[in-house]
MDTraj code that builds the backbone (N, CA, C; nanometers):
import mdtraj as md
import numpy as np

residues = "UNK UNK UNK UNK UNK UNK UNK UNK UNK UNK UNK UNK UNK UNK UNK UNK UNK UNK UNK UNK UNK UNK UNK UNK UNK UNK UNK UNK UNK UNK UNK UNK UNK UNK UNK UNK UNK UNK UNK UNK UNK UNK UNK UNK UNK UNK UNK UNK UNK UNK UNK UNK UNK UNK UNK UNK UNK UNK UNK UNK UNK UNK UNK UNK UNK UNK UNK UNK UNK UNK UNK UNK UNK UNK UNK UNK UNK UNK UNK UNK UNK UNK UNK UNK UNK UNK UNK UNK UNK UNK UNK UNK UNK UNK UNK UNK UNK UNK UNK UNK UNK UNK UNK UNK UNK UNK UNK UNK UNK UNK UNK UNK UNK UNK UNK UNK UNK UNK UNK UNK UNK UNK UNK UNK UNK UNK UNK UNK UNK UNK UNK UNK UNK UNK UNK UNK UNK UNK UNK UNK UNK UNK UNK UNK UNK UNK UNK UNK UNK UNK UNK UNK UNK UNK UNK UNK UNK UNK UNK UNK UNK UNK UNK UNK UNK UNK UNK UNK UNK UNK UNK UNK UNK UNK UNK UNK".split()
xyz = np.array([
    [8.4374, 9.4882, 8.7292],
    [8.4997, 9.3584, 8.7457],
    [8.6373, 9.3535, 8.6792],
    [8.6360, 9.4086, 8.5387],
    [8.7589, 9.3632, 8.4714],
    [8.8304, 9.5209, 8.4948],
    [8.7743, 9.6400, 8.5697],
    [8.8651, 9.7821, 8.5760],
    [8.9480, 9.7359, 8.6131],
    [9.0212, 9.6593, 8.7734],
    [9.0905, 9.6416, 8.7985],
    [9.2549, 9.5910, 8.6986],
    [9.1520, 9.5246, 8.6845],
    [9.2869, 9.4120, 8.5737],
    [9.3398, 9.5111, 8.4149],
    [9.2285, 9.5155, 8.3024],
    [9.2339, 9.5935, 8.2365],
    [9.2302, 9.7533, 8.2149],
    [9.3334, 9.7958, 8.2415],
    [9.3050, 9.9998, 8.2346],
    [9.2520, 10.0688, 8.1075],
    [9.2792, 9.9667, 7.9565],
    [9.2617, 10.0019, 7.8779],
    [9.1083, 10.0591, 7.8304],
    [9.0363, 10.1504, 7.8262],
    [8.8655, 10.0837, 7.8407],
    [8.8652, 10.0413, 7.6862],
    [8.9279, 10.0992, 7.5804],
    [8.8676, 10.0153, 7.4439],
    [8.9176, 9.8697, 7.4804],
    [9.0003, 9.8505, 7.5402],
    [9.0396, 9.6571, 7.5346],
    [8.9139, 9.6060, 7.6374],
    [8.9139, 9.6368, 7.7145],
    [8.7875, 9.6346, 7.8190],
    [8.6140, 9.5890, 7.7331],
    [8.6061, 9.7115, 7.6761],
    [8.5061, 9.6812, 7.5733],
    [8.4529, 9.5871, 7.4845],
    [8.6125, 9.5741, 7.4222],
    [8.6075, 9.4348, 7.3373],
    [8.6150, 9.3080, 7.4106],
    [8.6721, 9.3122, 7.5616],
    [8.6816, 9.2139, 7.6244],
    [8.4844, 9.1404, 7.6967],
    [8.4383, 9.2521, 7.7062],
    [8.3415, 9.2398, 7.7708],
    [8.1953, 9.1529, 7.6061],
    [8.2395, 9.2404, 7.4893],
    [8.1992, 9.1998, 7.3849],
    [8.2539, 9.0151, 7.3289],
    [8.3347, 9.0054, 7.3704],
    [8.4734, 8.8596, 7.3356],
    [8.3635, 8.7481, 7.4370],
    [8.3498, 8.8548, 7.5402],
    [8.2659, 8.7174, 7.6616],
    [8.1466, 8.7071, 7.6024],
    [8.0863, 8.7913, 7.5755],
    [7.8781, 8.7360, 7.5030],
    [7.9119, 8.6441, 7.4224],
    [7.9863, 8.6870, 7.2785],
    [8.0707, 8.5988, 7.1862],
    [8.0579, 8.5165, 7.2005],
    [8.1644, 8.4667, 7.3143],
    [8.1938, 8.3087, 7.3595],
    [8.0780, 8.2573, 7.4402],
    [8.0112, 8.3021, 7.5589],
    [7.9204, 8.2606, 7.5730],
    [7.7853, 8.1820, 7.4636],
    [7.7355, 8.2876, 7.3891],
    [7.6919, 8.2162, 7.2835],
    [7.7362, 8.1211, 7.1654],
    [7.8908, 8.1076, 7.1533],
    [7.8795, 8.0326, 7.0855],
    [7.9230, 7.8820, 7.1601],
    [7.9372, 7.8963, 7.2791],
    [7.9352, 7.8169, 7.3990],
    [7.8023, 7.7566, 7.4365],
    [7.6851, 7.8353, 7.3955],
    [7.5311, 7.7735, 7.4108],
    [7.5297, 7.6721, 7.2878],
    [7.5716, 7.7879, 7.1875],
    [7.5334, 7.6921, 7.0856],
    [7.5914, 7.5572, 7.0579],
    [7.7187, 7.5095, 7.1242],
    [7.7934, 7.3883, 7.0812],
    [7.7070, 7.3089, 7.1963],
    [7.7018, 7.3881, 7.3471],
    [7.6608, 7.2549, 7.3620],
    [7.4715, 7.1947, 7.3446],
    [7.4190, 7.3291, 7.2673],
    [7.2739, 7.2549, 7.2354],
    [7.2915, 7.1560, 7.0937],
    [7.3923, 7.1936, 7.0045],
    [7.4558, 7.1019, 6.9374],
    [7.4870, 6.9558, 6.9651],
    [7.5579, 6.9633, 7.1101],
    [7.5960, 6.8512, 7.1596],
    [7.4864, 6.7734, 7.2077],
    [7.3810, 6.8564, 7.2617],
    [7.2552, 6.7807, 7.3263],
    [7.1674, 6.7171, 7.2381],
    [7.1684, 6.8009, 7.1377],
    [7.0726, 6.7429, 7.0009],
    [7.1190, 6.6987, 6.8903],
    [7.2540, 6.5965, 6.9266],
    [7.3194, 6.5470, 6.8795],
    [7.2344, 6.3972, 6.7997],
    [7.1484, 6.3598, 6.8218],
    [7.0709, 6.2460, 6.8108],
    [6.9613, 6.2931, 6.7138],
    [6.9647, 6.3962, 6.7226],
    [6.8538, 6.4425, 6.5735],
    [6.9165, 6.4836, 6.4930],
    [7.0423, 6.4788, 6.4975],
    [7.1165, 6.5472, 6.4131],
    [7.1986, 6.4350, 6.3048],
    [7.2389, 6.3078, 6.4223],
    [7.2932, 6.2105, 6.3506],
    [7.1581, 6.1006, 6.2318],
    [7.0672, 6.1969, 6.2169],
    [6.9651, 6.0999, 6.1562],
    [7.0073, 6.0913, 5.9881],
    [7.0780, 6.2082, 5.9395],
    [7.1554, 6.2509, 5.8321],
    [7.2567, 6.1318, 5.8101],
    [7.3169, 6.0934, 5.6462],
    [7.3979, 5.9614, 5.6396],
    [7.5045, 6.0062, 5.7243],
    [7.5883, 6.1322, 5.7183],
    [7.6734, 6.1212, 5.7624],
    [7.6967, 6.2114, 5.9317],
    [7.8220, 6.2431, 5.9948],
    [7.8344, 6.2824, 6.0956],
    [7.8418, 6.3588, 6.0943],
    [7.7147, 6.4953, 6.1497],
    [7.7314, 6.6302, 6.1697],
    [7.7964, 6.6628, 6.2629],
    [7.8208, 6.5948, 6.3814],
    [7.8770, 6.6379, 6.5230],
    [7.9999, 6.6318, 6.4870],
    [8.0950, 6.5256, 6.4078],
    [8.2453, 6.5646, 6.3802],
    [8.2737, 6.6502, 6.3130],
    [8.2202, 6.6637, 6.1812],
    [8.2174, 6.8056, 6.1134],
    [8.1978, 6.8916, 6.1788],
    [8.0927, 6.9861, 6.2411],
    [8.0843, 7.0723, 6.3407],
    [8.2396, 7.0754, 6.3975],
    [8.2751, 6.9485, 6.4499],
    [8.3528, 7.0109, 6.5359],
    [8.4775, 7.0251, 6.5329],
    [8.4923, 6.9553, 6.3451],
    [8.6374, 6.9848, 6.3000],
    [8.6501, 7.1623, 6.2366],
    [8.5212, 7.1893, 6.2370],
    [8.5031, 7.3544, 6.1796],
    [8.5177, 7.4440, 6.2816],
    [8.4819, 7.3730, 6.4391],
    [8.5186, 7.4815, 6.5472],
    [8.6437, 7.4790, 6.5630],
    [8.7462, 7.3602, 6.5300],
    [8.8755, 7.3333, 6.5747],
    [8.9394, 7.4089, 6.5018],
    [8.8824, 7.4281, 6.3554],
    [9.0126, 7.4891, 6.2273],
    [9.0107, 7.6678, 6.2917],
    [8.8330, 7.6932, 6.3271],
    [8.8258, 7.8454, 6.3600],
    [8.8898, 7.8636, 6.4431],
    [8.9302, 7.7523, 6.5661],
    [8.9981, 7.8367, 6.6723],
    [9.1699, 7.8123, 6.6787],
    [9.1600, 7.7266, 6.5810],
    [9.3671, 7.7735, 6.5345],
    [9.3526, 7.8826, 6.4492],
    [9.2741, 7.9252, 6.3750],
    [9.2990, 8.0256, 6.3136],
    [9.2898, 8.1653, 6.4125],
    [9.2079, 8.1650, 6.4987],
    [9.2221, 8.2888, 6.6546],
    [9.3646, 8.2572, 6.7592],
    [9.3889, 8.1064, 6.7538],
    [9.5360, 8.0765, 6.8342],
    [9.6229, 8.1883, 6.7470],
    [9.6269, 8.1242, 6.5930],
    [9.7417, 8.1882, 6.5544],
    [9.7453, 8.3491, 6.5208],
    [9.5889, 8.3828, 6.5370],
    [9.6195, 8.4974, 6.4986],
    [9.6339, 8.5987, 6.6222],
    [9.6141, 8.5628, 6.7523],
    [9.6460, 8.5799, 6.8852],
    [9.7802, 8.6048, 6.8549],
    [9.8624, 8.4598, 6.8136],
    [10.0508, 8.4830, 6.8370],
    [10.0996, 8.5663, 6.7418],
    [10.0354, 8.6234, 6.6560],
    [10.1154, 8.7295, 6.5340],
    [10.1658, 8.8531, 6.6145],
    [10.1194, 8.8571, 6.7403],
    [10.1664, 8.9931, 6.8043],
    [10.2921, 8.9539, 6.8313],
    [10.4018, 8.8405, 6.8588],
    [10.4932, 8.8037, 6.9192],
    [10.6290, 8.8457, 6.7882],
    [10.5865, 8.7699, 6.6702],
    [10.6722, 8.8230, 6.5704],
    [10.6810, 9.0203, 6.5276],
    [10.5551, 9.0722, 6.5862],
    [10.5821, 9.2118, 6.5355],
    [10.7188, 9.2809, 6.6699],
    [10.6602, 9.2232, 6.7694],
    [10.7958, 9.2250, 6.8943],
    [10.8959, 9.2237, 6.8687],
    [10.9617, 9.0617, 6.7944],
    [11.0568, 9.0815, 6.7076],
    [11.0978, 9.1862, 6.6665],
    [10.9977, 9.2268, 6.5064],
    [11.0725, 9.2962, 6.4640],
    [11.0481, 9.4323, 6.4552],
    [11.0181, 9.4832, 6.5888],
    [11.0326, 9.6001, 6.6394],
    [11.1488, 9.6067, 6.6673],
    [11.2014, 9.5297, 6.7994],
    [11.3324, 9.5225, 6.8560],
    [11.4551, 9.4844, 6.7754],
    [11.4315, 9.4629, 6.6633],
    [11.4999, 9.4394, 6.5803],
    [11.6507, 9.5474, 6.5244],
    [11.7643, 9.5167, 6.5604],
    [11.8618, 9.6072, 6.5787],
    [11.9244, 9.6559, 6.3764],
    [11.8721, 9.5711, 6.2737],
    [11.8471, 9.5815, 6.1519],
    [11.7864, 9.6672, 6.1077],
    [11.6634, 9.7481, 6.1938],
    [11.5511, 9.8175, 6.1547],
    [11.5495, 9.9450, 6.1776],
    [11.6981, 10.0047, 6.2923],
    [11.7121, 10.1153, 6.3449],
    [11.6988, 10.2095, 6.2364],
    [11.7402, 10.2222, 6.1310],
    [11.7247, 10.3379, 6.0255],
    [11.5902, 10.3478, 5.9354],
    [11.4933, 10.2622, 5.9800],
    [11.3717, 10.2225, 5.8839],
    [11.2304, 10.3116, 5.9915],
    [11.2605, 10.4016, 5.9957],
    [11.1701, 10.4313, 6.0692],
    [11.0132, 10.4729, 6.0635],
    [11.0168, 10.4936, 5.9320],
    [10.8459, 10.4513, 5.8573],
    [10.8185, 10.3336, 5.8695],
    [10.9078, 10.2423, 5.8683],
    [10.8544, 10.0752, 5.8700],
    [10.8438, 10.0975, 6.0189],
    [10.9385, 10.1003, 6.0741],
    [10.8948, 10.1130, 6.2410],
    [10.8019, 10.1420, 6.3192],
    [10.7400, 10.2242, 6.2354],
    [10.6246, 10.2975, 6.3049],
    [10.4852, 10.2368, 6.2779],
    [10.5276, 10.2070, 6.1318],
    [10.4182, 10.0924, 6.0852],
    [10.3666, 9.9995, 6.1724],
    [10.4882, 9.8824, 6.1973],
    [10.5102, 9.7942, 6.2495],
    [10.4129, 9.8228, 6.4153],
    [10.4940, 9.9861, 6.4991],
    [10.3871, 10.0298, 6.6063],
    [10.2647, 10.0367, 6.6172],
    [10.2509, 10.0693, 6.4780],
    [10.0596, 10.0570, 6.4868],
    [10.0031, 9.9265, 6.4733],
    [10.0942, 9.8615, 6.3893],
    [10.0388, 9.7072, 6.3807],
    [10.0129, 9.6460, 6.5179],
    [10.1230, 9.7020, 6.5699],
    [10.1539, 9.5968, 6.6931],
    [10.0084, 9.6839, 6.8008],
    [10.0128, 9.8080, 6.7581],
    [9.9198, 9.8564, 6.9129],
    [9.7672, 9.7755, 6.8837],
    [9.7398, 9.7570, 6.7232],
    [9.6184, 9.6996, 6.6746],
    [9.6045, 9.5409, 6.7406],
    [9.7068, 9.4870, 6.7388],
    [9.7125, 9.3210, 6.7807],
    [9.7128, 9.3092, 6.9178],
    [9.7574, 9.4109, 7.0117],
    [9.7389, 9.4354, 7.1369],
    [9.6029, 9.4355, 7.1767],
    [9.5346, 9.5280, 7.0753],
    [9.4134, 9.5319, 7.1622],
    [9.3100, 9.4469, 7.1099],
    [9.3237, 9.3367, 7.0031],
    [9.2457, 9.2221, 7.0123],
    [9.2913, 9.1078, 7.0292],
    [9.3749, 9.1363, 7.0986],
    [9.4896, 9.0038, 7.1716],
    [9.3822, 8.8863, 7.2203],
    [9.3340, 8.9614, 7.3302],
    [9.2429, 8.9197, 7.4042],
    [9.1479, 8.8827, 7.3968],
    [9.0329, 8.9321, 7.3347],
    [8.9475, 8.9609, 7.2927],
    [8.9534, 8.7890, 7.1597],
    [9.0263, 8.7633, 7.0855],
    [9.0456, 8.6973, 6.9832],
    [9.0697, 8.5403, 7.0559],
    [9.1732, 8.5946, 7.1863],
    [9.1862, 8.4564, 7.2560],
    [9.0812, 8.3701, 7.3081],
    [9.0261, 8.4756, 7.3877],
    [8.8572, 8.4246, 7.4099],
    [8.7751, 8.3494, 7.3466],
    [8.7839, 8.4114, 7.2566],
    [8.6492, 8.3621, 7.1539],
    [8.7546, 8.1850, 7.1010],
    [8.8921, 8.2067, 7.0524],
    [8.9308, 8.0847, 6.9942],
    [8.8998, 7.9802, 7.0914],
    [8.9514, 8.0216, 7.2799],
    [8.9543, 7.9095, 7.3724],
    [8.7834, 7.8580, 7.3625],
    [8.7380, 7.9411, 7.3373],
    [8.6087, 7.8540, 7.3521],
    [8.5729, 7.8038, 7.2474],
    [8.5982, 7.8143, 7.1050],
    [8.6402, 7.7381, 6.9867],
    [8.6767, 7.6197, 7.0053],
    [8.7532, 7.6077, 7.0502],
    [8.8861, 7.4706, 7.0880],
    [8.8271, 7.4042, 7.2050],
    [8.7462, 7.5010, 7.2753],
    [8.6845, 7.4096, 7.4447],
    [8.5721, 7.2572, 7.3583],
    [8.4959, 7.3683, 7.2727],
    [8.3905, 7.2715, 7.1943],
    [8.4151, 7.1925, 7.0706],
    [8.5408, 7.1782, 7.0588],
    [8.6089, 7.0891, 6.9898],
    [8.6822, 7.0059, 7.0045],
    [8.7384, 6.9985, 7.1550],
    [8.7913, 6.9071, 7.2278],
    [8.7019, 6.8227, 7.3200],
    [8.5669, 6.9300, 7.3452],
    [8.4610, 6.8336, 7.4491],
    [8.4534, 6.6885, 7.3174],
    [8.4034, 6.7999, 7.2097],
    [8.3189, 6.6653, 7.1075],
    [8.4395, 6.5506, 7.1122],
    [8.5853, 6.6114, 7.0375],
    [8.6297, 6.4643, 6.9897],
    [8.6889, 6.4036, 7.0934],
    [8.6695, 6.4284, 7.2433],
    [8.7337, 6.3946, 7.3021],
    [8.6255, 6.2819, 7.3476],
    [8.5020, 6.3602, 7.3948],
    [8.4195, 6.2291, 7.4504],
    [8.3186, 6.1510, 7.4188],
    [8.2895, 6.2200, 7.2262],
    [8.2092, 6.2125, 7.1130],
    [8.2760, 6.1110, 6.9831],
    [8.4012, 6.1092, 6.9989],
    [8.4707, 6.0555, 6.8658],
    [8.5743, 6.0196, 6.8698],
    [8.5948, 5.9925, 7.0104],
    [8.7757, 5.8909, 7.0385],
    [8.8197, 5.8428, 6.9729],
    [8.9506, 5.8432, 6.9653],
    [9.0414, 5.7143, 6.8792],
    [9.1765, 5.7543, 6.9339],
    [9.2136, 5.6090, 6.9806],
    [9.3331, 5.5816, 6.9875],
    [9.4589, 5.6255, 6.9167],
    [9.4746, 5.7579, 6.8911],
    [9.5662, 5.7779, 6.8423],
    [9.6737, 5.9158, 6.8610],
    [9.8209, 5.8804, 6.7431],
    [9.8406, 6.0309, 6.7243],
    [9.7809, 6.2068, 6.7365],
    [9.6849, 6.1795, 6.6857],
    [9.6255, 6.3199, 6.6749],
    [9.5270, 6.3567, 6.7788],
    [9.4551, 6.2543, 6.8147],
    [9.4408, 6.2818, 6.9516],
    [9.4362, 6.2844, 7.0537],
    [9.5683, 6.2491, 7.0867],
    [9.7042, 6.2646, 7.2174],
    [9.7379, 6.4154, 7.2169],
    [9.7667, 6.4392, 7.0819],
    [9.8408, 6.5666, 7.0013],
    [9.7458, 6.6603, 7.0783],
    [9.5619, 6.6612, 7.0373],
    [9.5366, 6.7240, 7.0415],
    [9.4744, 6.7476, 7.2450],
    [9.5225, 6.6795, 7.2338],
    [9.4608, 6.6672, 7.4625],
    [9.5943, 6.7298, 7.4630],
    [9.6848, 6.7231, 7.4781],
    [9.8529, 6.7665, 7.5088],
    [9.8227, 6.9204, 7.4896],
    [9.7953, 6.9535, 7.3216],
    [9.7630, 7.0767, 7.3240],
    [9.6521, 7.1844, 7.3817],
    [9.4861, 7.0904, 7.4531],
    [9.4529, 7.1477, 7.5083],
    [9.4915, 7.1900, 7.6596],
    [9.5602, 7.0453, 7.7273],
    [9.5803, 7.1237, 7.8555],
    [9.7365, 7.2180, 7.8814],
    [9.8221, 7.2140, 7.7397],
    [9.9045, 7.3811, 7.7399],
    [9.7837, 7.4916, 7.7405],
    [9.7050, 7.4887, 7.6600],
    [9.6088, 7.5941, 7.6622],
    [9.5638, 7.6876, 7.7562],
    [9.5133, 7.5799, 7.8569],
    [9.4271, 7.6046, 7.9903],
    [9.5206, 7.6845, 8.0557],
    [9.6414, 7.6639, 8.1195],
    [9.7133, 7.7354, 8.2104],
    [9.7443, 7.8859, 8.0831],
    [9.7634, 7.8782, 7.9684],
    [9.8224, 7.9875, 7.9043],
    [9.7189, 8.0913, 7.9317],
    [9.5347, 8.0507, 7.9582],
    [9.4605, 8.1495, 7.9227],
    [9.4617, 8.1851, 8.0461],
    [9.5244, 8.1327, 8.1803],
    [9.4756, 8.1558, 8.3325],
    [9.6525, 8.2822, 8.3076],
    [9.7162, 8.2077, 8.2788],
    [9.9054, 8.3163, 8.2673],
    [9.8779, 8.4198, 8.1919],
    [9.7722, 8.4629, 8.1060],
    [9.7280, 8.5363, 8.0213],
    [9.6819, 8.6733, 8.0923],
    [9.5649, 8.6435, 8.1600],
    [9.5520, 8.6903, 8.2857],
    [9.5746, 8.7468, 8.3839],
    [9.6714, 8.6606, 8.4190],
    [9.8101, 8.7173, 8.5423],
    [9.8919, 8.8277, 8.4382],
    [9.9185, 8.7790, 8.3188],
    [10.0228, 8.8945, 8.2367],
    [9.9141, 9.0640, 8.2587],
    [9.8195, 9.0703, 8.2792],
    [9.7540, 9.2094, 8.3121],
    [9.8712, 9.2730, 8.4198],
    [9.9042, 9.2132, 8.6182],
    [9.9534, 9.2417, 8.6496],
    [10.0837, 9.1919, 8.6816],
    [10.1634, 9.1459, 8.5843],
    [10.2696, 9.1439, 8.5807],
    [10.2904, 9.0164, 8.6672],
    [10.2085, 8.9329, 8.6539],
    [10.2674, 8.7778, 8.8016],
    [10.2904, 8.6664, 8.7163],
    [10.2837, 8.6750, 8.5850],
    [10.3153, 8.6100, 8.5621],
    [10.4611, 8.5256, 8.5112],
    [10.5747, 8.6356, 8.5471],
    [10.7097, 8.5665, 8.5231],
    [10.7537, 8.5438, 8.4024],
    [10.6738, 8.6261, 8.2909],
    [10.6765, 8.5496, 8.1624],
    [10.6511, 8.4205, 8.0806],
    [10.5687, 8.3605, 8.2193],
    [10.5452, 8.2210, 8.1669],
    [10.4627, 8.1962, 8.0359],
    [10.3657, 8.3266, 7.9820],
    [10.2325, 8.3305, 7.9108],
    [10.3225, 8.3300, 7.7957],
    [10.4584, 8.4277, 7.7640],
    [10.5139, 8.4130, 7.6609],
    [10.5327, 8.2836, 7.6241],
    [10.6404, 8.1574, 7.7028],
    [10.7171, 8.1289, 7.6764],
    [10.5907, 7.9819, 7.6515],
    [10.5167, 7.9998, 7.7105],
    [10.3785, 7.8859, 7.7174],
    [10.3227, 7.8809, 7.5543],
    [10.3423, 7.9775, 7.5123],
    [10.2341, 8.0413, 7.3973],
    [10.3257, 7.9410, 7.3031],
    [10.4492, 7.9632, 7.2962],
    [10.5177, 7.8979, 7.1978],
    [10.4679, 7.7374, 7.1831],
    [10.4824, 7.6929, 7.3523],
    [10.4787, 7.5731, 7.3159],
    [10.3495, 7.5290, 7.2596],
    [10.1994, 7.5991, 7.3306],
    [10.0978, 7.5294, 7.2178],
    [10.0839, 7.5712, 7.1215],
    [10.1986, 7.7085, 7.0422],
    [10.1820, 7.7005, 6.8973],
    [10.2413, 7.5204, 6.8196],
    [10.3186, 7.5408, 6.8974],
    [10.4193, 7.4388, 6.8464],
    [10.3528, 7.2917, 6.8394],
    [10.2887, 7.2618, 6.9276],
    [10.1801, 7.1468, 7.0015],
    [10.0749, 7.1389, 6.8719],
    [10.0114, 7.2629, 6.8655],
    [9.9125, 7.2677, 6.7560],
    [9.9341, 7.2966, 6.6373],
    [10.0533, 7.2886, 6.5816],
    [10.0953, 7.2318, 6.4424],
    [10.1412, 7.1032, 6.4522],
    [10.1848, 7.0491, 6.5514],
    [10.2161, 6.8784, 6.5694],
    [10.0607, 6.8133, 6.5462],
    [9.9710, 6.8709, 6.6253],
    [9.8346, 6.8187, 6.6422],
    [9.7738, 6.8218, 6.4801],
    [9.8102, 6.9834, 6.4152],
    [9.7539, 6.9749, 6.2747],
    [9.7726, 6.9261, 6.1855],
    [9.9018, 6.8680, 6.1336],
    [9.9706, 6.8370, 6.0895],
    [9.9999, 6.6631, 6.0755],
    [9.9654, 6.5855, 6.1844],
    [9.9910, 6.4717, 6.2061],
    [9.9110, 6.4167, 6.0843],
])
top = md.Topology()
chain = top.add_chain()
for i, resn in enumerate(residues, 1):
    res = top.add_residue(resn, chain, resSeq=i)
    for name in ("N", "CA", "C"):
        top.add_atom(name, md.element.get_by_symbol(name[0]), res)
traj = md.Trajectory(xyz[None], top)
């Protein structure tokens, strides 16, 4: 299924490992969500907690997804031409972040899927943060479909230039 798209087989591997991952922890939010009523018998709200702990885990996989973009940088970096132990460094860093690019994205989008179901249709409020945070899920959605397309090249660079904006989105969202 994924030969086509992915040539790599260790990225492949981890990709195929990234999907059980998410799948299960995709069962588990939403039997969470279902048994949400035995759960609220406790004084306080387990379902928002839960789902402010899936939200923090999956900015922490957003951002650690985008760390590959700064090693790009400063690879290409015209400062660095004589540093070529750092350079090389920097190559391995970067071939390491390559190949759990993916794999890391996965698992966060479905982090963030079950953290946006809850506060979106579990814990509304009229507000800043979560405007912030709907804005930043639907940049998301198209980045993980442009993500995708970046395998064969259709995507125009849009996945780059996308990525920025829900970094950017989801420090407005964190932050508020």
């Amino acid at each position: 299924m994924l030969k086509n798209w992915v040539k790599n087989k260790n990225e492949r591997k981890l990709i195929y490992l990234s999907l059980i991952i998410s799948i299960i922890i995709l069962g588990l939010g939403c039997w969470t969500i279902l048994h949400q009523n035995e759960l609220n018998l406790q004084s306080h709200n387990p379902l928002k907690s839960y789902a402010k702990n899936k939200g923090s885990l999956g900015r922490i996989g957003v951002f650690t997804a985008f760390a590959m973009f700064p090693l790009y940088y400063l690879i290409r970096l015209k400062k660095l031409n004589g540093q070529i132990k750092f350079k090389k460094f920097i190559g391995k860093l970067l071939k390491w972040c390559k190949l759990i690019h993916v794999p890391v994205s996965l698992i966060a989008f479905v982090l963030i899927t079950i953290h946006s179901v809850i506060m979106t249709f579990f814990q509304w409020k009229t507000n800043a943060v979560y405007i912030s945070g709907v804005i930043t899920y639907l940049l998301l959605i198209p980045l993980g479909i442009l993500g995708f397309l970046r395998y064969k090249r259709k995507d125009k660079n849009w996945h780059y230039y996308l990525s920025f904006a829900v970094v950017i989105s989801m420090l407005i969202h964190t932050f508020i």
